[in-house]
PyMOL Python script that loads the backbone (N, CA, C, O; Angstrom):
from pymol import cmd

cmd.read_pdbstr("""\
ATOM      1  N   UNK A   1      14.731  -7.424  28.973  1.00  0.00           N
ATOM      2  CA  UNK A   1      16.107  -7.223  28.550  1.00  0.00           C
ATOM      3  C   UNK A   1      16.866  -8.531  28.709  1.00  0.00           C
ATOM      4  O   UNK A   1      17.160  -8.931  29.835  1.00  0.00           O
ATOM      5  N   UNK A   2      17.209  -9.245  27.551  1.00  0.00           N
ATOM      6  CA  UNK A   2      18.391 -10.003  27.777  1.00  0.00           C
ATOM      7  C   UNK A   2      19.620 -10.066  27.087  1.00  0.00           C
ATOM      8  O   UNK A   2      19.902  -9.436  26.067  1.00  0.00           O
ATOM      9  N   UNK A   3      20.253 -10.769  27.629  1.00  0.00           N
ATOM     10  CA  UNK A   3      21.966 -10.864  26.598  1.00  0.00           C
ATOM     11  C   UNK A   3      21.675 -11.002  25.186  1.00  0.00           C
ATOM     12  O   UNK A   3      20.768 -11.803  24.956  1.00  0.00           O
ATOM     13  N   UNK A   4      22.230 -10.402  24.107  1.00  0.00           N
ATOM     14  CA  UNK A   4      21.956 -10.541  23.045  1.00  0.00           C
ATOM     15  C   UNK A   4      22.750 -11.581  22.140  1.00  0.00           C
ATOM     16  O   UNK A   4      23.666 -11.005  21.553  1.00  0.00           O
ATOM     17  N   UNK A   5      22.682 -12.835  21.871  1.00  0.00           N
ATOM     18  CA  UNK A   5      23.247 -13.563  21.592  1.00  0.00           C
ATOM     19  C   UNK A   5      23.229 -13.953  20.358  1.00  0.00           C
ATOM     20  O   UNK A   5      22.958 -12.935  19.722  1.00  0.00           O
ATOM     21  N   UNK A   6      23.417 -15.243  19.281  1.00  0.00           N
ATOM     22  CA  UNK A   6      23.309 -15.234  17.926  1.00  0.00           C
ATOM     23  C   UNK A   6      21.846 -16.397  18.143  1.00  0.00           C
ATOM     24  O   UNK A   6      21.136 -16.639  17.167  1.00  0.00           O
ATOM     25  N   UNK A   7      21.557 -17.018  19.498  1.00  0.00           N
ATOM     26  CA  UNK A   7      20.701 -17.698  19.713  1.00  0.00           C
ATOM     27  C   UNK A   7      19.476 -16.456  19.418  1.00  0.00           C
ATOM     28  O   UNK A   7      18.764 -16.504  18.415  1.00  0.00           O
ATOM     29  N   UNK A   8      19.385 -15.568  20.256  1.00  0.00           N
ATOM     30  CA  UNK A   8      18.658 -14.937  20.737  1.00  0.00           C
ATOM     31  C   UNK A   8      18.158 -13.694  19.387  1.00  0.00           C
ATOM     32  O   UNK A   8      17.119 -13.035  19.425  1.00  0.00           O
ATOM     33  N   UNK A   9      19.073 -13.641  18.419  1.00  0.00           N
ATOM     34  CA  UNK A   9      19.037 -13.294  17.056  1.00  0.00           C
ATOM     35  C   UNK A   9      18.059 -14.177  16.179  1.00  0.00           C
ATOM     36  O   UNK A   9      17.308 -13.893  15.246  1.00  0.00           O
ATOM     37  N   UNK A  10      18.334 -15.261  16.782  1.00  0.00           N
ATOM     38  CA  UNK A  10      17.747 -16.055  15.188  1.00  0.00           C
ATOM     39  C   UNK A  10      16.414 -16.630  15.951  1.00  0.00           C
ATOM     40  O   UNK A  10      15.626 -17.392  15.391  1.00  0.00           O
ATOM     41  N   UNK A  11      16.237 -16.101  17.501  1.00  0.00           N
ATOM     42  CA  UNK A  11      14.907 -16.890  17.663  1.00  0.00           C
ATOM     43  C   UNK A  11      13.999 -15.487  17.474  1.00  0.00           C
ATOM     44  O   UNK A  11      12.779 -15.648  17.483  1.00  0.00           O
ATOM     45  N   UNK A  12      14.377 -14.487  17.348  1.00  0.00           N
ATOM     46  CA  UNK A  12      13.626 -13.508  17.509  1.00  0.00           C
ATOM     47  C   UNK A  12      12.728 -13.403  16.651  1.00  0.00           C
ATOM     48  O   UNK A  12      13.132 -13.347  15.490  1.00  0.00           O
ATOM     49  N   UNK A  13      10.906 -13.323  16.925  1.00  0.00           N
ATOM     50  CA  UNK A  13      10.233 -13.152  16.510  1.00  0.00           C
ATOM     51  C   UNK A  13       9.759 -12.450  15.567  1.00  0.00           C
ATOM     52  O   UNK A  13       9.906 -11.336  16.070  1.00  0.00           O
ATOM     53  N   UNK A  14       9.081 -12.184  14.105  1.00  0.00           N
ATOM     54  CA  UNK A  14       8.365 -10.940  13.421  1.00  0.00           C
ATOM     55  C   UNK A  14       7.289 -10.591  13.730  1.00  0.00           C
ATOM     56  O   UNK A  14       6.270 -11.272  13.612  1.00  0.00           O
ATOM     57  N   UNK A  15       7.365  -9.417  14.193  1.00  0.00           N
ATOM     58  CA  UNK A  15       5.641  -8.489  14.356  1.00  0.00           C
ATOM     59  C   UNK A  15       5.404  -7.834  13.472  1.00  0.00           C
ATOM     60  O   UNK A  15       6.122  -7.573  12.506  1.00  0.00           O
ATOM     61  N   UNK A  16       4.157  -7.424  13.752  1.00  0.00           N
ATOM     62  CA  UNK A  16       3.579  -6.491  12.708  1.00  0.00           C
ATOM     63  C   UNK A  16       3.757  -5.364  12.597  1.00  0.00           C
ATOM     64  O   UNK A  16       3.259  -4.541  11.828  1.00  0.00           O
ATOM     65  N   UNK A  17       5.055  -5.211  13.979  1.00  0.00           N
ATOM     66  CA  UNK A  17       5.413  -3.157  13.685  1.00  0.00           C
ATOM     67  C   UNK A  17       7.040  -3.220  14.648  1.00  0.00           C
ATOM     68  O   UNK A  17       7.354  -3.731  15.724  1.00  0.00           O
ATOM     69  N   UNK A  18       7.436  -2.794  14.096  1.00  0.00           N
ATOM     70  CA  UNK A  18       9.565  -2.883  14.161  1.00  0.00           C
ATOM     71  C   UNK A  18       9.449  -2.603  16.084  1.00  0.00           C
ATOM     72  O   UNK A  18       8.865  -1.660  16.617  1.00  0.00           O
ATOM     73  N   UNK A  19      10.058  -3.529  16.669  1.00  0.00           N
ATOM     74  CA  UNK A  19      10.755  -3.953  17.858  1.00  0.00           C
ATOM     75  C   UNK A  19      12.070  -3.573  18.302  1.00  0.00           C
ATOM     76  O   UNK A  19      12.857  -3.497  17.359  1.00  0.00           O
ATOM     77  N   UNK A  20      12.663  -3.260  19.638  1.00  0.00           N
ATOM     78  CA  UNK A  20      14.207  -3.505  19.780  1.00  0.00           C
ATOM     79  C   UNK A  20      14.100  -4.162  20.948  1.00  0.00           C
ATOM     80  O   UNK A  20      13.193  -3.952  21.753  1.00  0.00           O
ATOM     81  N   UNK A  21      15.052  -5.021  21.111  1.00  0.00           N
ATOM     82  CA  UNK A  21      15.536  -6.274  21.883  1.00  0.00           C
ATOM     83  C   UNK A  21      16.891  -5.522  22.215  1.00  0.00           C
ATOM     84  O   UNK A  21      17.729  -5.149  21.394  1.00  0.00           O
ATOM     85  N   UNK A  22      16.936  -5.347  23.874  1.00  0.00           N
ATOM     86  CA  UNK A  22      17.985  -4.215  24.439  1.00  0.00           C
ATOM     87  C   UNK A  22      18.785  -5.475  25.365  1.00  0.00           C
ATOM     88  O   UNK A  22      18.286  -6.417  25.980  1.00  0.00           O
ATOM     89  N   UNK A  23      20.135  -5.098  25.200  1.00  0.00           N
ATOM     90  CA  UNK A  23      21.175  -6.038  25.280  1.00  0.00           C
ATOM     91  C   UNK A  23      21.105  -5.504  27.425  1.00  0.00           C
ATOM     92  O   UNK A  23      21.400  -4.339  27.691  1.00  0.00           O
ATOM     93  N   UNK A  24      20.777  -6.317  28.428  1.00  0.00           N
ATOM     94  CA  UNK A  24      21.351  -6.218  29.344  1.00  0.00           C
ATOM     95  C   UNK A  24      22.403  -5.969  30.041  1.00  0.00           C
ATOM     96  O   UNK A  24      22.294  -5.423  31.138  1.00  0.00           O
ATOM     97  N   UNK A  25      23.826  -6.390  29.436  1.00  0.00           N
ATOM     98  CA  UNK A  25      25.040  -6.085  30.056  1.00  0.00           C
ATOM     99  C   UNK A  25      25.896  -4.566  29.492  1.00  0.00           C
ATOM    100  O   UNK A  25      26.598  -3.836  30.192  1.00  0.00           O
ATOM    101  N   UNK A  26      25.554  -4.397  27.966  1.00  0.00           N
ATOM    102  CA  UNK A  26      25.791  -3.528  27.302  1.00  0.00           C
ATOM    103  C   UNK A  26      24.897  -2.573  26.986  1.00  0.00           C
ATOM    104  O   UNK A  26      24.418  -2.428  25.861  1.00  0.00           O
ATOM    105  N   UNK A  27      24.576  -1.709  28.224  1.00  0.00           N
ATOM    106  CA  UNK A  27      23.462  -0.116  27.977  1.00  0.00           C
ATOM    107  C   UNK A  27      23.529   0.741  26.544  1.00  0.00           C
ATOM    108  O   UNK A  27      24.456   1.348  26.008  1.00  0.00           O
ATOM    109  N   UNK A  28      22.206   0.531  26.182  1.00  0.00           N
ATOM    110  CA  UNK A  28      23.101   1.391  25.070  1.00  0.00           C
ATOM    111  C   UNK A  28      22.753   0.643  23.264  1.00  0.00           C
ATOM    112  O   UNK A  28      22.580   1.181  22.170  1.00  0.00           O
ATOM    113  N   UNK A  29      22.782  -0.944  23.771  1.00  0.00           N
ATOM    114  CA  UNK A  29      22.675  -1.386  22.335  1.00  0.00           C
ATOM    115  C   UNK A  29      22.222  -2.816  22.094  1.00  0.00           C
ATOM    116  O   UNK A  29      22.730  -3.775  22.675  1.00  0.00           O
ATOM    117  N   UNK A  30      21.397  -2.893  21.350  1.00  0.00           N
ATOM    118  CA  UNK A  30      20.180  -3.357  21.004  1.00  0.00           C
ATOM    119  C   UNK A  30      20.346  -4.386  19.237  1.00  0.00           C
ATOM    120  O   UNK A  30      21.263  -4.373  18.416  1.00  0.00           O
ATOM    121  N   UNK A  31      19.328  -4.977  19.241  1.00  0.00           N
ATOM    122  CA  UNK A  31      18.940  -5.841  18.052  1.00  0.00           C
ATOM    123  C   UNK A  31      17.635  -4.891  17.205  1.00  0.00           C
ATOM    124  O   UNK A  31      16.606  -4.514  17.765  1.00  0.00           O
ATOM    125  N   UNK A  32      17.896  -4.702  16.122  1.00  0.00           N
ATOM    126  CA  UNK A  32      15.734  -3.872  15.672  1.00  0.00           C
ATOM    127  C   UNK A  32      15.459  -5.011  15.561  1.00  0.00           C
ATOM    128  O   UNK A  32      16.297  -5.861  15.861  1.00  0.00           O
ATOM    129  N   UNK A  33      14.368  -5.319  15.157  1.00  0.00           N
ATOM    130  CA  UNK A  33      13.504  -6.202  14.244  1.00  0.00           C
ATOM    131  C   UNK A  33      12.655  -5.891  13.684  1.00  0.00           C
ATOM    132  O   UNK A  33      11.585  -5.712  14.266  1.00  0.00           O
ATOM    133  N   UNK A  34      12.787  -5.687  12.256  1.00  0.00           N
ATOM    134  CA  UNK A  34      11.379  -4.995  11.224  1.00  0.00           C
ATOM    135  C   UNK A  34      10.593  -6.157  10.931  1.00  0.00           C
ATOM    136  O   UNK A  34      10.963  -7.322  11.080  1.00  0.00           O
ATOM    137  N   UNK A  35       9.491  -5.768  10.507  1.00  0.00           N
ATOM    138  CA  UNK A  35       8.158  -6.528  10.354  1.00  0.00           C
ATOM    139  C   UNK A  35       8.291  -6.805   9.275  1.00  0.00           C
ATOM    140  O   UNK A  35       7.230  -7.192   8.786  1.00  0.00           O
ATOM    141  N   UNK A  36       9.643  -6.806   8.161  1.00  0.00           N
ATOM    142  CA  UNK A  36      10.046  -7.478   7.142  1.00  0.00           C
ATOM    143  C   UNK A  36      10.712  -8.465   7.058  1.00  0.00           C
ATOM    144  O   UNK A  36      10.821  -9.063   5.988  1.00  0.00           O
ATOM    145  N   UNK A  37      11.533  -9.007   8.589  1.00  0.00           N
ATOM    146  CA  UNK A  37      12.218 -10.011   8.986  1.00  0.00           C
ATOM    147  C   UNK A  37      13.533  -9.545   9.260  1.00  0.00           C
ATOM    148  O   UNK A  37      14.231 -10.205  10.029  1.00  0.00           O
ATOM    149  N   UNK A  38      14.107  -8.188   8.585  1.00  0.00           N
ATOM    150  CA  UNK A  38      15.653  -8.272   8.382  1.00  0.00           C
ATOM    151  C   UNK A  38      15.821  -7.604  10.046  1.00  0.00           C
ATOM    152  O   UNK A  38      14.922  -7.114  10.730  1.00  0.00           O
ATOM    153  N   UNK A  39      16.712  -7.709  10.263  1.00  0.00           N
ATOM    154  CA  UNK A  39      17.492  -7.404  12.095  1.00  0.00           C
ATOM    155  C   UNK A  39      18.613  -6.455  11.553  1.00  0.00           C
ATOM    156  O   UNK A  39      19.058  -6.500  10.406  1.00  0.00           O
ATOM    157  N   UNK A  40      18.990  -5.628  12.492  1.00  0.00           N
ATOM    158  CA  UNK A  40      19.999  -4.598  12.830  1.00  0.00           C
ATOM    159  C   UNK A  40      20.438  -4.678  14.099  1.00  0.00           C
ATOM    160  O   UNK A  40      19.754  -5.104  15.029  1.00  0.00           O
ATOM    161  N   UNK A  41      21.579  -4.276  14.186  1.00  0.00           N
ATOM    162  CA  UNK A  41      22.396  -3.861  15.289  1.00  0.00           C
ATOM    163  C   UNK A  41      22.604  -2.388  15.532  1.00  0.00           C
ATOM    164  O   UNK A  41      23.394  -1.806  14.789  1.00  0.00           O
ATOM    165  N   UNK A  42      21.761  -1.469  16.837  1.00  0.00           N
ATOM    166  CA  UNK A  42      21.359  -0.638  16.873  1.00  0.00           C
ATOM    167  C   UNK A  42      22.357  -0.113  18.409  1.00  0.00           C
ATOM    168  O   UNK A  42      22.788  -0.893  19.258  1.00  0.00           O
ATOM    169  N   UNK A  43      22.529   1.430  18.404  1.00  0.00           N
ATOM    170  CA  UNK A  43      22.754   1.963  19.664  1.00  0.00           C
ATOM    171  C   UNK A  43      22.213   3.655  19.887  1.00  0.00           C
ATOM    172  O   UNK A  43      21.997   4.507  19.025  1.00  0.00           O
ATOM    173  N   UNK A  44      22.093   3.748  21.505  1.00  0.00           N
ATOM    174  CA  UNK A  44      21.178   4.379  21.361  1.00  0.00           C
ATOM    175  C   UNK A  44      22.160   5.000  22.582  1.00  0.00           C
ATOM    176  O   UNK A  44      22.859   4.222  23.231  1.00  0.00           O
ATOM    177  N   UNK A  45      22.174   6.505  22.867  1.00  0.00           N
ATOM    178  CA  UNK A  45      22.207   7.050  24.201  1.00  0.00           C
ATOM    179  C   UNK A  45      21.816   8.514  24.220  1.00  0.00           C
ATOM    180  O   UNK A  45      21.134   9.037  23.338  1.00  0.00           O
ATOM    181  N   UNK A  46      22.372   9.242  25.457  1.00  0.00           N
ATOM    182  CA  UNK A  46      21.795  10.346  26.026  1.00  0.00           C
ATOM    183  C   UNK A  46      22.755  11.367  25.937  1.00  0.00           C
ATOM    184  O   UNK A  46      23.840  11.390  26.518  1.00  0.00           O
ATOM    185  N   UNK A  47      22.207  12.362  25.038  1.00  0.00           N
ATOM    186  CA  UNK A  47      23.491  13.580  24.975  1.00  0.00           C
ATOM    187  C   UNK A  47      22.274  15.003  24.908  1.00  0.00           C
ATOM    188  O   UNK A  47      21.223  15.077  24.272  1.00  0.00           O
ATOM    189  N   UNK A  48      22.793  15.805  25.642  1.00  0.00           N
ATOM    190  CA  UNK A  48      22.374  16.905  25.726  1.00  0.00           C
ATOM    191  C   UNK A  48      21.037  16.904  25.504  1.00  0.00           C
ATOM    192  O   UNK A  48      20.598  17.578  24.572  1.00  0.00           O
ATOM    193  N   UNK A  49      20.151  16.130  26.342  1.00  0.00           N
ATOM    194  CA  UNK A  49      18.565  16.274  25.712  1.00  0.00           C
ATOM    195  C   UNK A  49      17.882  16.006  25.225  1.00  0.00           C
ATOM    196  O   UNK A  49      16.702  16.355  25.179  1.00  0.00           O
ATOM    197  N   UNK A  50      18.887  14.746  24.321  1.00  0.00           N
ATOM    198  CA  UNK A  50      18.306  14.100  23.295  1.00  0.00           C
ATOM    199  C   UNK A  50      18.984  12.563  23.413  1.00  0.00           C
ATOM    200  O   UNK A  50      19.873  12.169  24.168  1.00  0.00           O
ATOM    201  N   UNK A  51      18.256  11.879  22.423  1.00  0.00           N
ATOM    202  CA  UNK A  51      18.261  10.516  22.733  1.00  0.00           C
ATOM    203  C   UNK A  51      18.115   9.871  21.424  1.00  0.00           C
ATOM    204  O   UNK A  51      17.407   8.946  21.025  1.00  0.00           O
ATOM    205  N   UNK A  52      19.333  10.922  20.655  1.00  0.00           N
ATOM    206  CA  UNK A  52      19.307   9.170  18.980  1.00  0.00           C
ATOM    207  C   UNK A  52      19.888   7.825  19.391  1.00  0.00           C
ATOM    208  O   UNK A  52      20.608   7.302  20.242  1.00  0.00           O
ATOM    209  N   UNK A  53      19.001   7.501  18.056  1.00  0.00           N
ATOM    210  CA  UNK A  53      19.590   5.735  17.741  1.00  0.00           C
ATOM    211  C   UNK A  53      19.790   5.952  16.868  1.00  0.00           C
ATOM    212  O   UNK A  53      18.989   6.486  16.101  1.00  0.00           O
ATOM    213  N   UNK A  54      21.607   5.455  16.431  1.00  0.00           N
ATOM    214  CA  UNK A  54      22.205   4.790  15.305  1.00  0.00           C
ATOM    215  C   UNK A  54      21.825   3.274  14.897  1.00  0.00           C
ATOM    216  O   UNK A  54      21.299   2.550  15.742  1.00  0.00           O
ATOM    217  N   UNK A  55      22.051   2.878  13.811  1.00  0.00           N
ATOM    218  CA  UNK A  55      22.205   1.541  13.277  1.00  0.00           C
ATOM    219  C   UNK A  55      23.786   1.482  13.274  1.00  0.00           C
ATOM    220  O   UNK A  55      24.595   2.397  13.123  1.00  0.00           O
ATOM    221  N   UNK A  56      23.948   0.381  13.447  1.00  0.00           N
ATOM    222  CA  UNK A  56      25.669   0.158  12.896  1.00  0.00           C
ATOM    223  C   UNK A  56      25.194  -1.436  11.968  1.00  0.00           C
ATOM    224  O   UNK A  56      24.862  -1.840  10.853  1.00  0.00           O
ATOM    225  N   UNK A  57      25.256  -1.544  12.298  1.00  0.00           N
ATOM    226  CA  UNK A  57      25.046  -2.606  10.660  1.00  0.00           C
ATOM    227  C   UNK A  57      23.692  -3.981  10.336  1.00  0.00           C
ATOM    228  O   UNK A  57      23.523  -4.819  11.222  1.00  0.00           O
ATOM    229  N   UNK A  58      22.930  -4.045   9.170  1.00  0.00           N
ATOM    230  CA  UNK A  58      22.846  -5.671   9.224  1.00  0.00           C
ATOM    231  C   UNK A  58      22.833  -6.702   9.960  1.00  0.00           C
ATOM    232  O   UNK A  58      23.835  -6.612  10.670  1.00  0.00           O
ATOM    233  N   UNK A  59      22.278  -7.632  10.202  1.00  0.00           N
ATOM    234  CA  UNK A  59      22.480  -8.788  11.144  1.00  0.00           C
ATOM    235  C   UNK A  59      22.815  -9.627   9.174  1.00  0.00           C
ATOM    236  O   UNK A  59      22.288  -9.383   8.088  1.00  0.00           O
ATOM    237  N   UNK A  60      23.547 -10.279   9.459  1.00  0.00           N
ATOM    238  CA  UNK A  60      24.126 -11.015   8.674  1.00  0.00           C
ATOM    239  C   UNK A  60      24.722 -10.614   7.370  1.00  0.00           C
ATOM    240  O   UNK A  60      24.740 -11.230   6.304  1.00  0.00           O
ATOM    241  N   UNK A  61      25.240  -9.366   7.709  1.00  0.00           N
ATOM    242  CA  UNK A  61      26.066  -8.948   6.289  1.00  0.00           C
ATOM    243  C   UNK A  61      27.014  -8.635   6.642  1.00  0.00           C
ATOM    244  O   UNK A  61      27.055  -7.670   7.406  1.00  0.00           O
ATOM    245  N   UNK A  62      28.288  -9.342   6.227  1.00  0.00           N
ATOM    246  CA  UNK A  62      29.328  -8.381   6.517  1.00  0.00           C
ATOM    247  C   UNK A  62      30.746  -9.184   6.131  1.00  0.00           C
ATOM    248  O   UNK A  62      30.241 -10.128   5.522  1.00  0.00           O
ATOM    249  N   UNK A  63      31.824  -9.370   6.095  1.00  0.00           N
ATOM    250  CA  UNK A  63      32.856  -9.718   5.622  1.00  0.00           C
ATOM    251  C   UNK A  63      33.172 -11.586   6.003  1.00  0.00           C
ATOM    252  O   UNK A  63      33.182 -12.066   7.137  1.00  0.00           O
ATOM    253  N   UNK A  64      33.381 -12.280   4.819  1.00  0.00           N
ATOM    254  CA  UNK A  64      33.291 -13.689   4.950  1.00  0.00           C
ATOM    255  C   UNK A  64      34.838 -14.333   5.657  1.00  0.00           C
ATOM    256  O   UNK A  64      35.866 -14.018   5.058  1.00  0.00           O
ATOM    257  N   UNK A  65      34.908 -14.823   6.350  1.00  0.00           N
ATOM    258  CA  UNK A  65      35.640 -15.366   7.371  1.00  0.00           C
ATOM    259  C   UNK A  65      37.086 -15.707   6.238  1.00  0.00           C
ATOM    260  O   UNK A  65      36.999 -15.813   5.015  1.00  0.00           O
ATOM    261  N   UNK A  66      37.641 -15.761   6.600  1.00  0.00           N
ATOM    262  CA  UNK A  66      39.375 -15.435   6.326  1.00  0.00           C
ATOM    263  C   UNK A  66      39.794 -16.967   5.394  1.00  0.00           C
ATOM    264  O   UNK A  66      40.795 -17.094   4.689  1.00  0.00           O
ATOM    265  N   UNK A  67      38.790 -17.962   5.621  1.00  0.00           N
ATOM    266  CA  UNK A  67      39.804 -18.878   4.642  1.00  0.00           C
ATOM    267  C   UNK A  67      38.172 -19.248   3.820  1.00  0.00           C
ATOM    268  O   UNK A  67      37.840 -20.400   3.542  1.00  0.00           O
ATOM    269  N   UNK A  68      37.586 -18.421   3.624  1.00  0.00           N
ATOM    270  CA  UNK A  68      36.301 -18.065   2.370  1.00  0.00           C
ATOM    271  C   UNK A  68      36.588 -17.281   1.563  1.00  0.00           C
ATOM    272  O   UNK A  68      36.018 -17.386   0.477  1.00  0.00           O
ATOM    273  N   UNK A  69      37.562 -16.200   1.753  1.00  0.00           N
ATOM    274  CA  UNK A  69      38.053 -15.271   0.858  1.00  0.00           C
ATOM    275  C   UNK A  69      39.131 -15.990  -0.203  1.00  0.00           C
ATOM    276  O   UNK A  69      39.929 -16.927  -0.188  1.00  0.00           O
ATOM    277  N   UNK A  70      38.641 -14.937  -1.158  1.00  0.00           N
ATOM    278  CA  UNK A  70      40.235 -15.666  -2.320  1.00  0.00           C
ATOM    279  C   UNK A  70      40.893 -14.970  -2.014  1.00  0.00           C
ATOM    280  O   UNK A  70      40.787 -13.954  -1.327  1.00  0.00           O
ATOM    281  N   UNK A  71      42.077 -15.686  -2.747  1.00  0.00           N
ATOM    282  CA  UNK A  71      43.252 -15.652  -2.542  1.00  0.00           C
ATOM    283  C   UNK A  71      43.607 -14.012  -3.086  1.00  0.00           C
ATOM    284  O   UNK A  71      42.828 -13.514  -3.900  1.00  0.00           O
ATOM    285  N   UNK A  72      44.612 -13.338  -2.681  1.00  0.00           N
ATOM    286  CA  UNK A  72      44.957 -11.804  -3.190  1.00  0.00           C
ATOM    287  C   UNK A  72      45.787 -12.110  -4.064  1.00  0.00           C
ATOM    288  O   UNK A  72      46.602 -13.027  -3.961  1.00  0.00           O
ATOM    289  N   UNK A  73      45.590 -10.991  -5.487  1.00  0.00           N
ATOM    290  CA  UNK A  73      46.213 -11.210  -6.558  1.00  0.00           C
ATOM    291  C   UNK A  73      47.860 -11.041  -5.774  1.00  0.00           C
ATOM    292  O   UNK A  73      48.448 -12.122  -5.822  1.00  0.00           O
ATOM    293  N   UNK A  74      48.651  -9.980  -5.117  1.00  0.00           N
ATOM    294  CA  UNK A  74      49.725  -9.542  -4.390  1.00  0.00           C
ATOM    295  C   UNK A  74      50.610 -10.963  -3.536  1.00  0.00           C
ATOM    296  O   UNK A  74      50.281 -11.226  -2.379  1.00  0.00           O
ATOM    297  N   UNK A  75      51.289 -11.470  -3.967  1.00  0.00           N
ATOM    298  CA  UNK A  75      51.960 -12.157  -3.144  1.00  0.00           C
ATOM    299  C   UNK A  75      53.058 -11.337  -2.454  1.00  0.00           C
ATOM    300  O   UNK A  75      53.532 -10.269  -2.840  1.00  0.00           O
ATOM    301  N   UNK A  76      53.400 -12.111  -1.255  1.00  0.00           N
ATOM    302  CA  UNK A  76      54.237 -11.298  -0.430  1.00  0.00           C
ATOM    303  C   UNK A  76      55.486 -11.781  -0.897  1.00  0.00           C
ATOM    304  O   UNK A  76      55.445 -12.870  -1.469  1.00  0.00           O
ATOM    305  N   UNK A  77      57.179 -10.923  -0.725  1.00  0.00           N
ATOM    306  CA  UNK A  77      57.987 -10.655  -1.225  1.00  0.00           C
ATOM    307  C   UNK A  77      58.923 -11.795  -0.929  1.00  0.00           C
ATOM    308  O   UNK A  77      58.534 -12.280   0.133  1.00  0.00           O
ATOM    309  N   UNK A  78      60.101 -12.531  -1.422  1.00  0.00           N
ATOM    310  CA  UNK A  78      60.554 -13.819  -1.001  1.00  0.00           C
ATOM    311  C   UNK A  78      61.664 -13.343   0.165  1.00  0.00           C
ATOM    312  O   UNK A  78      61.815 -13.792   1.302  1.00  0.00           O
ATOM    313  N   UNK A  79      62.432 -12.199  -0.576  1.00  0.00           N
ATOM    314  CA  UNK A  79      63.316 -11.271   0.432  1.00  0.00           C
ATOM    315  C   UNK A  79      62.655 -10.045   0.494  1.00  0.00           C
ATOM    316  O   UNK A  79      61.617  -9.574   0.028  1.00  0.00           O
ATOM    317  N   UNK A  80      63.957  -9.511   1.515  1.00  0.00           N
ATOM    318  CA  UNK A  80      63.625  -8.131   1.233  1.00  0.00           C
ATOM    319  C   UNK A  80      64.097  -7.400   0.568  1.00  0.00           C
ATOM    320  O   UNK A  80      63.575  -6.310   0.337  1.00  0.00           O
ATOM    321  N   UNK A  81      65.356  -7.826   0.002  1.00  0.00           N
ATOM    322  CA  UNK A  81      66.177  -7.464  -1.024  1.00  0.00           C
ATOM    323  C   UNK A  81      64.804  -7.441  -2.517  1.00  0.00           C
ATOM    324  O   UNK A  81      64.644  -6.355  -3.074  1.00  0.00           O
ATOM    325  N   UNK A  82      64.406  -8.012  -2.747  1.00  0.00           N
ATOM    326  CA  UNK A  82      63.770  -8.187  -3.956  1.00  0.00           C
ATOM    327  C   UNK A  82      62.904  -7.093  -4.223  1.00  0.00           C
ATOM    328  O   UNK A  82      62.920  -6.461  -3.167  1.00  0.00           O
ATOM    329  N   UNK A  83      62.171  -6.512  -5.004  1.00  0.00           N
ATOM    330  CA  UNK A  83      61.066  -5.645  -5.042  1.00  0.00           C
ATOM    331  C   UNK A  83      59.829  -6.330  -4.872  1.00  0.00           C
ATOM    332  O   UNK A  83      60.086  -7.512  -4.643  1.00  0.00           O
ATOM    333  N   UNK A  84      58.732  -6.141  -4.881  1.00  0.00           N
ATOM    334  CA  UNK A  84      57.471  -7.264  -4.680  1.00  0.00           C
ATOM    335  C   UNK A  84      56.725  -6.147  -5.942  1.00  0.00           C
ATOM    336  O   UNK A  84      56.818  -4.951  -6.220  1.00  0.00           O
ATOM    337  N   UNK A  85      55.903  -7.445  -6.509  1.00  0.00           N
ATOM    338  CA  UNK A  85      55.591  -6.933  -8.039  1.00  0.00           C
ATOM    339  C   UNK A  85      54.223  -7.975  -8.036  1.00  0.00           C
ATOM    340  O   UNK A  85      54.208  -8.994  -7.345  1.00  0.00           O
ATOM    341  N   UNK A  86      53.411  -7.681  -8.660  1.00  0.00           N
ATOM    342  CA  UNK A  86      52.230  -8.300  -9.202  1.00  0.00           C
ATOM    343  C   UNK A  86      52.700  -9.256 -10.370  1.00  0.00           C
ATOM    344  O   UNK A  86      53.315  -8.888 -11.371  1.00  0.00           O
ATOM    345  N   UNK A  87      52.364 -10.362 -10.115  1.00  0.00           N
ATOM    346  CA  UNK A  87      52.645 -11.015 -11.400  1.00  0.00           C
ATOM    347  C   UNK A  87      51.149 -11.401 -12.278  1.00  0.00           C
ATOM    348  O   UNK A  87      51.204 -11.953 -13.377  1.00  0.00           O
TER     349      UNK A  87
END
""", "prot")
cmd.dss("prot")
cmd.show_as("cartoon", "prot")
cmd.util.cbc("prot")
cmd.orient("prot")
């Protein structure tokens, strides 16, 4: 078990049959690793007897950092008096 880091993401090995890499400080949630290369972010606990694992997402998919995005068609309003309108 160690800290799950973005180091510790990208050194992680492919086997020949899907792995989880369990986060030490945070019980509960984990890295997969399929024998296809792609990684998940996984959690797992204990309710009544049973013991699922969710995925919560992808290792590298997900929303591009704030000044990668374009620009929004919506500009914001000059007053507040004014209406705000799409131009």
């Amino acid at each position: 078990m160690t800290k799950i880091t973005k180091r510790v993401v990208d050194a992680a090995q492919v086997r020949e049959k899907d792995y989880v890499i369990w986060d030490e400080e945070l019980l509960g949630f984990g890295l997969r690793v399929f024998a296809s290369g792609k990684r998940s972010y996984v959690i797992q606990y204990r309710a009544a007897g049973r013991s699922p694992r969710y995925t919560i997402g992808l290792h590298g998919i997900g929303r591009p950092r704030r000044h990668d995005r374009k620009r929004s068609p919506v500009r914001p309003c000059r007053s507040r008096r004014q209406s705000c309108r799409r131009s």
